[in-house]
C-alpha positions as CSV (number, residue, x, y, z in Angstrom):
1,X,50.4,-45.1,9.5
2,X,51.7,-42.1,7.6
3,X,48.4,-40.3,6.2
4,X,47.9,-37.2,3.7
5,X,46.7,-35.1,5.2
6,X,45.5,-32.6,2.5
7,X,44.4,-33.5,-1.1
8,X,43.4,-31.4,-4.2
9,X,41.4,-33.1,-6.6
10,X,39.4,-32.1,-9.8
11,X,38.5,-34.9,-11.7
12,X,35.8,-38.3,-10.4
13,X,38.8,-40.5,-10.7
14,X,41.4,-38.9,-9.0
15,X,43.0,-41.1,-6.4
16,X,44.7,-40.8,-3.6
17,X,47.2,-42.8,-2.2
18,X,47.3,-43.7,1.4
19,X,51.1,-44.8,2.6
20,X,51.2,-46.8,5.8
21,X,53.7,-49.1,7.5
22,X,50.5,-51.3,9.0
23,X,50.3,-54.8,10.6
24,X,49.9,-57.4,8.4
25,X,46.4,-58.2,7.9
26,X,45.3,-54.9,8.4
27,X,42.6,-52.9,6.5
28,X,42.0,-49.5,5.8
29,X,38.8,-47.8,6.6
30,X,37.6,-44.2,5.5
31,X,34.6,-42.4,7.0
32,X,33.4,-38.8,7.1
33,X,30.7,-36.4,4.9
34,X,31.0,-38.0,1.5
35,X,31.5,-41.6,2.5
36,X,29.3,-42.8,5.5
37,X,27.8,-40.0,6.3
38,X,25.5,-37.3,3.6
39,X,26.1,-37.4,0.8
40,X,26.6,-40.7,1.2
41,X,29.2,-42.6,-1.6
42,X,31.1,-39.9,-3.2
43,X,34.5,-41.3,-2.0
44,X,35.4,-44.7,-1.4
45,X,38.9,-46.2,-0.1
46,X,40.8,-49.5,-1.3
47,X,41.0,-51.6,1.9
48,X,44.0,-52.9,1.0
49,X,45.9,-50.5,-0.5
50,X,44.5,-47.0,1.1
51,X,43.9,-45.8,-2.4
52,X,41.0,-43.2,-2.0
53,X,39.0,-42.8,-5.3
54,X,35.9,-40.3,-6.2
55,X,32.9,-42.0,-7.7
56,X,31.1,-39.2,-9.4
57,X,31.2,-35.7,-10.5
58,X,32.0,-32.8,-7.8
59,X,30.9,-29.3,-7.7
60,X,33.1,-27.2,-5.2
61,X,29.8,-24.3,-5.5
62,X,28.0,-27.4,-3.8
63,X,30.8,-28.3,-1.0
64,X,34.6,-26.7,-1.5
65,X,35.9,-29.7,1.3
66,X,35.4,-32.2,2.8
67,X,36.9,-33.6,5.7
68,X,37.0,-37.5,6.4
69,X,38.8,-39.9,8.6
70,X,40.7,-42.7,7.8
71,X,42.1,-45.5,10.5
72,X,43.3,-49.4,10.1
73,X,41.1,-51.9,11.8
74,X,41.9,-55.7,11.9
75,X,39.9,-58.5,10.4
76,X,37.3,-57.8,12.8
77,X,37.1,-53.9,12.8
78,X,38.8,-53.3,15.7
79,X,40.4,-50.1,15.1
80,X,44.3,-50.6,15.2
81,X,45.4,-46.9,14.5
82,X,43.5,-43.9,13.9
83,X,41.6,-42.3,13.1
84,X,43.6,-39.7,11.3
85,X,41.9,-36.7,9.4
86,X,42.0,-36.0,5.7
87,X,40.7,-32.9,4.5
88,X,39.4,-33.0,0.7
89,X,39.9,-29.9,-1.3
90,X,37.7,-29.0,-4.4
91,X,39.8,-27.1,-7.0
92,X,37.9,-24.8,-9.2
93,X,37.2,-25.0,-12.4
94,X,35.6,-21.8,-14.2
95,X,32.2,-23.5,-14.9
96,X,29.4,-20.6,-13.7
97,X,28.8,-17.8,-15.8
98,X,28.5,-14.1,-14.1
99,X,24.9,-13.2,-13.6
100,X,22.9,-10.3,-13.0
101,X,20.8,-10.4,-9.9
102,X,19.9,-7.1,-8.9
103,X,17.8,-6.1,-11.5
104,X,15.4,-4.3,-13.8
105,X,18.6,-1.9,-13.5
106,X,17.1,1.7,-14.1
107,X,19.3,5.0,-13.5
108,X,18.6,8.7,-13.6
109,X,20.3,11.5,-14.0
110,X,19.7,15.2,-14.1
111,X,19.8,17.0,-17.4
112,X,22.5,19.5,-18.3
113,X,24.7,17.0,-15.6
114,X,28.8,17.6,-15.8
115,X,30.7,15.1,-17.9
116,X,31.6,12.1,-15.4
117,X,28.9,12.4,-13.1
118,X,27.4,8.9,-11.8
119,X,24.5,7.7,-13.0
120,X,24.7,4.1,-11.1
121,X,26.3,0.9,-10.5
122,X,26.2,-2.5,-12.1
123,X,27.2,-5.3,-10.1
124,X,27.2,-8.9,-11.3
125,X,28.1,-12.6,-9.3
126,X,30.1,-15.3,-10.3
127,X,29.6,-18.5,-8.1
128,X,33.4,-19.5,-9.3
129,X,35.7,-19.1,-6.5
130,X,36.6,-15.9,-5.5
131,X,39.8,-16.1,-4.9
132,X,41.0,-17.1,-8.4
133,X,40.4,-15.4,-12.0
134,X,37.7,-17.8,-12.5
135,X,35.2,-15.0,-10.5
136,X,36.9,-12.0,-10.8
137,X,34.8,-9.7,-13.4
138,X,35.3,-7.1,-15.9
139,X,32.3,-4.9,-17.6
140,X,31.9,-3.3,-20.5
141,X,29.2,-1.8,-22.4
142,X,27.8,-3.5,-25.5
143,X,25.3,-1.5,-27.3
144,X,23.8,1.8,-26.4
145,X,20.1,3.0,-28.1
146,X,19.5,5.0,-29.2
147,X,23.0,5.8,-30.6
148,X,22.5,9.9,-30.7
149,X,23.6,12.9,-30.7
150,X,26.2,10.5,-29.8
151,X,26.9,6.5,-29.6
152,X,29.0,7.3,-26.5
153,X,27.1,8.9,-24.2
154,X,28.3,6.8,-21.3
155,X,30.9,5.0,-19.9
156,X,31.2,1.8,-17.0
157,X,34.1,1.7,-14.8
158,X,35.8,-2.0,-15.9
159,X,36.1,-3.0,-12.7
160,X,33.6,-1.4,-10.1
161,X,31.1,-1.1,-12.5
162,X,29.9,2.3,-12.5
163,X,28.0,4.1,-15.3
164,X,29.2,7.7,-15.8
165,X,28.3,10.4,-18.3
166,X,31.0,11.2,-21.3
167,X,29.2,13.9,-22.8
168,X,29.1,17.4,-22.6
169,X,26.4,18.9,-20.1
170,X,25.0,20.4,-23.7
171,X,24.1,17.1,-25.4
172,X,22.4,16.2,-22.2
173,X,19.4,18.6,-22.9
174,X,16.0,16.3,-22.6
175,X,14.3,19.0,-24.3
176,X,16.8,18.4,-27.8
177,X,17.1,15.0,-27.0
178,X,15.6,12.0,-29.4
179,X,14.2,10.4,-26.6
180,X,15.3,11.1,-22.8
181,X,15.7,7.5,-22.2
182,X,18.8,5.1,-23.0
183,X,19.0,1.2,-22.6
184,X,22.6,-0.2,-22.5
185,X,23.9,-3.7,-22.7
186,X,26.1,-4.4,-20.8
187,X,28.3,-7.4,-20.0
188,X,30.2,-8.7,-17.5
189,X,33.4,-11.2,-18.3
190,X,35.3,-13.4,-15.5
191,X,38.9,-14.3,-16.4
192,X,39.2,-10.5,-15.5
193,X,37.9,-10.1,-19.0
194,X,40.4,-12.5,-21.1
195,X,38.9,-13.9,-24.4
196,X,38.6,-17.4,-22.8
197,X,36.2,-16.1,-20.0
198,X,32.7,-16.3,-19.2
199,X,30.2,-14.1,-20.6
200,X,27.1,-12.3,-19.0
201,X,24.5,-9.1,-20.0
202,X,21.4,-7.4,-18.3
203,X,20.1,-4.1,-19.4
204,X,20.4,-0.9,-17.9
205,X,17.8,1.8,-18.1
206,X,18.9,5.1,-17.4
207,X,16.3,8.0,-18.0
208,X,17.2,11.7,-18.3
209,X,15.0,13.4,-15.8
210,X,13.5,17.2,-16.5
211,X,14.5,20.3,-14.7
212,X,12.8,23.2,-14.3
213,X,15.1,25.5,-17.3
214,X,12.1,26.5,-19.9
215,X,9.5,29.3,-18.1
216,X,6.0,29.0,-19.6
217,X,4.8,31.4,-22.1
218,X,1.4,32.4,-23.1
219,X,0.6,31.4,-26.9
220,X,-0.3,35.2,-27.5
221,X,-0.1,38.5,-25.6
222,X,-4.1,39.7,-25.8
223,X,-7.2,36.7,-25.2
224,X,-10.5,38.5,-25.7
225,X,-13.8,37.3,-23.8
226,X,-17.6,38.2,-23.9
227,X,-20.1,37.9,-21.2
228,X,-23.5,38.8,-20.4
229,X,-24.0,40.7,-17.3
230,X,-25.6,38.7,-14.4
231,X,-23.6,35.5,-15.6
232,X,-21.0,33.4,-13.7
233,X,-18.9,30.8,-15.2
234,X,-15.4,30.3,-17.2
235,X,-15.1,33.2,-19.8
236,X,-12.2,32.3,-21.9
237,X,-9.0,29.4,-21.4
238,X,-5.7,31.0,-21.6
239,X,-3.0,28.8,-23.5
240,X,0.3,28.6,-22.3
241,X,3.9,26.5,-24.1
242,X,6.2,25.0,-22.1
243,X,9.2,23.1,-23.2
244,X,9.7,20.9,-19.9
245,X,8.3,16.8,-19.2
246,X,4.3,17.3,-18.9
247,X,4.9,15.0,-16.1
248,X,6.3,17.4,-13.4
249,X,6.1,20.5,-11.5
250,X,8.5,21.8,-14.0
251,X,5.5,21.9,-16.7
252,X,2.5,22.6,-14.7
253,X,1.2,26.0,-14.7
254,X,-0.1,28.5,-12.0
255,X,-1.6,31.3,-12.8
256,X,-2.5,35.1,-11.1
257,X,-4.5,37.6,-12.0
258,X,-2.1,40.9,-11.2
259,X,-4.0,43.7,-11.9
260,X,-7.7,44.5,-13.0
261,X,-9.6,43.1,-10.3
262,X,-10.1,45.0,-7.6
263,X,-13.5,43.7,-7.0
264,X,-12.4,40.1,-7.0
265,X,-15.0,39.5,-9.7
266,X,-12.7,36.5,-11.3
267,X,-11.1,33.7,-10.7
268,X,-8.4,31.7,-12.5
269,X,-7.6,28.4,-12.6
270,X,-5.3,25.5,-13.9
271,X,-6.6,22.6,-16.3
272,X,-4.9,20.1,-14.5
273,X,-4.5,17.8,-18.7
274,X,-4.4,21.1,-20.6
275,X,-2.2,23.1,-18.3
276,X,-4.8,26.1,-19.5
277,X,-5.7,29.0,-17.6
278,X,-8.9,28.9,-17.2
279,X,-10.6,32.5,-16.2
280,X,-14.4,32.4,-14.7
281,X,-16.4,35.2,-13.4
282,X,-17.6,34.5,-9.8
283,X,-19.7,37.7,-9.3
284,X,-21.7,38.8,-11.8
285,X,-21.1,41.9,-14.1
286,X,-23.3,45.1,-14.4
287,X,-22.8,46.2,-17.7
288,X,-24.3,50.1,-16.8
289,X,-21.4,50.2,-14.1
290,X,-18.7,49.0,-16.3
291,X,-19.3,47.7,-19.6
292,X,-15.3,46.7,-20.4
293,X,-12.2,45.3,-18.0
294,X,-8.8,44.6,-18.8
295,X,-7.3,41.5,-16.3
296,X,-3.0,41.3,-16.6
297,X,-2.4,37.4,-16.0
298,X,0.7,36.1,-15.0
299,X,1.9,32.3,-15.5
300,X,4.4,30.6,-13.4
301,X,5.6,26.8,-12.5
302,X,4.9,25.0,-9.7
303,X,8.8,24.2,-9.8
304,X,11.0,27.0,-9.3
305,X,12.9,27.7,-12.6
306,X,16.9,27.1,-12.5
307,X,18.9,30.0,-11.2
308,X,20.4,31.0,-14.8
309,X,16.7,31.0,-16.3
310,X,14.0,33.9,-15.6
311,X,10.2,34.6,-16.6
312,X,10.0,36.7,-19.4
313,X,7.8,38.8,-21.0
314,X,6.1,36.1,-22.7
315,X,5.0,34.7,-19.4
316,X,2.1,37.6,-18.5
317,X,-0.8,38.1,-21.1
318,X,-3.7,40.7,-21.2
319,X,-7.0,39.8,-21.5
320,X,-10.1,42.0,-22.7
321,X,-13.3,41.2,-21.5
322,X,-16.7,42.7,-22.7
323,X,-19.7,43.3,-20.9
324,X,-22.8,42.3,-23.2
325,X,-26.3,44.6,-22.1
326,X,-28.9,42.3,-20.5
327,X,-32.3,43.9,-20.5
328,X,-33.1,43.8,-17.0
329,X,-36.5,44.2,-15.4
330,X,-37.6,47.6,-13.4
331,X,-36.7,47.8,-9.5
332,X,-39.0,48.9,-6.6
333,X,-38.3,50.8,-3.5
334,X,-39.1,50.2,-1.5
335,X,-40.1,46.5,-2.2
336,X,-42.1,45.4,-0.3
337,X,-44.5,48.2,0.4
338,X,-46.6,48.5,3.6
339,X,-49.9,50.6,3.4
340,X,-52.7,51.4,5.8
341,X,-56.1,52.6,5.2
342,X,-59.7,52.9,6.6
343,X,-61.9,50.9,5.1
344,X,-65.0,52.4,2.8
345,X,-62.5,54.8,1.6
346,X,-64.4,55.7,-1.4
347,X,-63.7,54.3,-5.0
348,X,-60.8,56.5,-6.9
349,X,-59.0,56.8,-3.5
350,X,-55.0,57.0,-4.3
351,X,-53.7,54.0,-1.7
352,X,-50.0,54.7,-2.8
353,X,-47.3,56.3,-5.3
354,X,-45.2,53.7,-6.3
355,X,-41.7,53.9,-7.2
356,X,-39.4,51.9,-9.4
357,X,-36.8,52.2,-11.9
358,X,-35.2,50.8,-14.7
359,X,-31.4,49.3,-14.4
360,X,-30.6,49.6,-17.5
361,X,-30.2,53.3,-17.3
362,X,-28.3,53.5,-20.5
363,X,-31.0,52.5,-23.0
364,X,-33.7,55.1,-22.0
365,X,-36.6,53.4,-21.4
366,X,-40.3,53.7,-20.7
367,X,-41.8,52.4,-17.9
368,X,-45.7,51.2,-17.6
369,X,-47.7,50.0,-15.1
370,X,-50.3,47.2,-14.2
371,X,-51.7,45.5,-11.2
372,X,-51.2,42.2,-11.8
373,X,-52.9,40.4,-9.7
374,X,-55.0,40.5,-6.2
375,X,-54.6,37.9,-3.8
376,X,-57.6,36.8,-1.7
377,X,-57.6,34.9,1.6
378,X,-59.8,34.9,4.4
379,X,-63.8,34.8,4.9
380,X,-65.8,35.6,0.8
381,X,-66.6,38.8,0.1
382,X,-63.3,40.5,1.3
383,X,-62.2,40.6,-2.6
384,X,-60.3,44.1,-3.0
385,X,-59.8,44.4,-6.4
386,X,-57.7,47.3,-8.0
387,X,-56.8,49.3,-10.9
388,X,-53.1,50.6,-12.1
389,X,-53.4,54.4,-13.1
390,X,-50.1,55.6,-13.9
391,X,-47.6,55.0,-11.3
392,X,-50.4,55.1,-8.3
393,X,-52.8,52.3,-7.2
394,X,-56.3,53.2,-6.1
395,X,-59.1,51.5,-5.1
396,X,-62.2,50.8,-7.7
397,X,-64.7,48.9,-5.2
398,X,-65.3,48.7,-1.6
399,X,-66.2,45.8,0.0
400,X,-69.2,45.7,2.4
401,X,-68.0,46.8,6.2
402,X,-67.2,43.8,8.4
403,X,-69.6,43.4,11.1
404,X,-66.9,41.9,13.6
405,X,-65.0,45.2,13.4
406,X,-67.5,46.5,16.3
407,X,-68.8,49.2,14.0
408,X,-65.9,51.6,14.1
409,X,-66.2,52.2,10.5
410,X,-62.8,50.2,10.4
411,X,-61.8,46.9,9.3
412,X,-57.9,45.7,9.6
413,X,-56.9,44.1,6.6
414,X,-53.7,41.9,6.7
415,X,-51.2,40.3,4.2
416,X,-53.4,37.1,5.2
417,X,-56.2,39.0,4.2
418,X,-55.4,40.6,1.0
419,X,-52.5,41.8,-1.3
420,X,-52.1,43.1,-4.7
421,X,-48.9,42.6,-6.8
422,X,-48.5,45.9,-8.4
423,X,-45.7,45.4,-11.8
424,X,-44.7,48.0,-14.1
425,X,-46.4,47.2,-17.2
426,X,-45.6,44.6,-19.8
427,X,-43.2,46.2,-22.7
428,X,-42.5,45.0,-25.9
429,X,-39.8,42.1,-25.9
430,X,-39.2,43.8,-22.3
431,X,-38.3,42.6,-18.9
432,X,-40.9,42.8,-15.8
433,X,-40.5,43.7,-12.4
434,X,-43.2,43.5,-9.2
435,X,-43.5,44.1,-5.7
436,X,-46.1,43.1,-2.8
437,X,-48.0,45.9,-1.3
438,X,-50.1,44.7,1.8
439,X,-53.4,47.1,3.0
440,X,-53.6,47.2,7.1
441,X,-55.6,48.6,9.6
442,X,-53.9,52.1,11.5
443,X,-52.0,51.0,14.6
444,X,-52.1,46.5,13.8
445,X,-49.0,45.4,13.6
446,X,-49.2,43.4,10.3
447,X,-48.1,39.8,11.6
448,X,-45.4,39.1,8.6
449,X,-43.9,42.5,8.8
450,X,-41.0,41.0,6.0
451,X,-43.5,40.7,3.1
């Protein structure tokens, strides 16, 4: 039996023709993937002739070969010769477009880039067989937007696919730039790009990412700020201009206070959505010791600028801040006061010369006194009330003597016992200040010593 051995078929109908010098009454039998075995039924052979036939459609990106057997048997299937191999080749036919698998396809590249650097790489499959024109590929691109400063701004490599820039590191300025974000079309085309071949597209992204070639500047050279002495808080917000993506270090701003604050009295720090400086006072301001400062601020990026760019003069800014006067209540000292007596001291007695002065030394004022109140505790009766004359405070009765003194004509009176709260004297739309002054026995320690 004379058998071929190879066979290249496209169509369901091909046939092929099995020659054989075989005993009469003989009959060919075919077996294999496709006939007896799965898939079952896609070939079938002429017993008597050997004519092997296809019985419906093939698709070689489903099985490319197929390998069956064919042998003679006689009428009772008794193999005679055989079995002798044929191998079933698929020939392609270009039926699969190419396709884009990879994607969403997004690219960046680096503003101010050198004409032809790489952006990135488009690759696209064709199930076709590679080894013919029927998978090999060609790209091209088929629409850029948007179309400026120029409709070329990019160019694919026909055959690897790669995206490169066309244009001149100039026109790649993000900051000039429409929008810093292109999409392209692009296609792929088997036949190695002939009319007659097989289209594909898929979009690619390709973003124009920020660097770090615009310094901050400060919207004006002098910021002016008013505060009240005593007060804490944010004063004034500095604004600052910068050119580069609010999305980066290349935008944010950092800012340092350089020179007028040597007492560390502010603080300044970023508005992480404004990108303002924002300068507080974090220890409160005496206007009598200094009723004006002048702070030099300087603003940088968190990204370091490019090496042909520099801060300027732009990017430092003075600011003038103002003390506003507070009217601030009178100061003892010491405060608190410790006094001992004897008791029945007699009435007019001066206990103590108080002393206390005004802070706000720069306005000149006046300062009255008043007792302001007497604080009882202990047994009734031990009342010690008291009058303010002028800047001393004497005694105007005295209580009976205490019987559990042991009649030593003293009696030890403690800040548990009494204590007057001696203030300079209310002044008109003024401020107040007061102190404690506790009365105790000569040679008791007072038992809250810190009053």
């Amino acid at each position: 039996m004379h058998v071929k051995t190879r066979a290249l078929i496209k169509a369901p109908q091909c046939r092929i023709v099995v020659d054989s010098d075989r005993p009469e009454g003989s009959r060919f039998r075919l077996t294999g993937k496709g006939v007896d075995q799965e898939p079952k039924g896609i070939f079938r052979i002429n017993e008597n002739t050997g004519s092997v036939s296809v019985t419906r459609t093939l698709d070689r990106e489903v099985m490319a070969t197929y390998q069956l057997f064919v042998e003679t048997t006689d009428v009772n299937g008794k193999t005679l010769e055989g079995p002798v191999p044929l191998e079933i080749i698929v020939i392609d036919q270009n039926d699969n477009r190419p396709t884009f698998r990879e994607g969403p396809y997004i690219g960046h590249v680096m503003e101010g880039s050198p004409t032809g650097t790489t952006v990135m790489r488009m690759t696209a499959f064709d199930a076709d067989d590679p080894a013919t024109d029927n998978a090999l590929l060609r790209y091209n691109i088929r629409q850029q937007t948007p179309d400026k400063p120029s409709p070329n701004m990019f160019y694919i490599d026909p055959e690897k696919g790669d995206i490169v820039t066309v244009v001149s590191p100039a026109l790649l300025d993000r900051e000039t730039l429409e929008n810093p974000k292109y999409e392209l079309i692009i296609e792929a085309q088997d036949m190695a790009g002939l009319d007659v071949g097989l289209t594909g597209t898929a979009t690619a992204t390709i973003v124009i990412d920020d660097k770090n070639d615009h310094s901050p500047k400060f919207t004006k050279k002098e910021f002016q700020a008013t505060v009240e002495e005593g007060a804490v808080g944010v004063i004034v917000n500095l604004t600052v201009e910068d050119k580069d993506d609010p999305a980066t270090g290349a935008w944010r701003a950092a800012y340092t206070i350089i020179n007028g604050n040597p007492g560390q009295s502010f603080e300044i720090h970023t508005n992480p959505q404004t990108n303002e400086g924002m300068l507080s006072v974090v220890k409160p301001l005496d206007y009598e010791i200094s009723a004006f400062h002048t702070l030099l601020i300087k603003v940088e990026n968190e990204d370091p600028l490019v090496p042909d760019v520099s801060y300027g003069p732009s990017s430092t800014a003075t600011v003038h801040i103002t003390v506003r006067d507070v009217n601030e209540g009178p100061v003892f000292s010491p405060d608190p006061m410790m006094v001992t007596k004897r008791e029945n001291i007699s009435v007019g007695s001066v206990l103590l010369t108080a002393n206390a002065t005004d802070p706000d030394s720069l306005q000149h004022q006046t300062i009255r006194w008043v007792c302001a109140r007497a604080c009882r505790r202990g047994p009734p009766g031990l009342l010690l009330p008291t009058t303010g004359v002028g800047d001393r405070l004497c005694v105007s009765r005295v209580p009976a003597p205490d019987s559990s003194t042991g009649g030593d004509g003293l009696r030890a009176v403690s800040p548990q016992d009494h204590s007057v709260l001696l203030a300079p004297g209310p002044l008109p739309k003024g401020e107040k200040g007061a102190t404690q002054v506790a009365l105790q026995r000569p040679g008791l320690p007072c038992p809250h010593p810190t009053l």
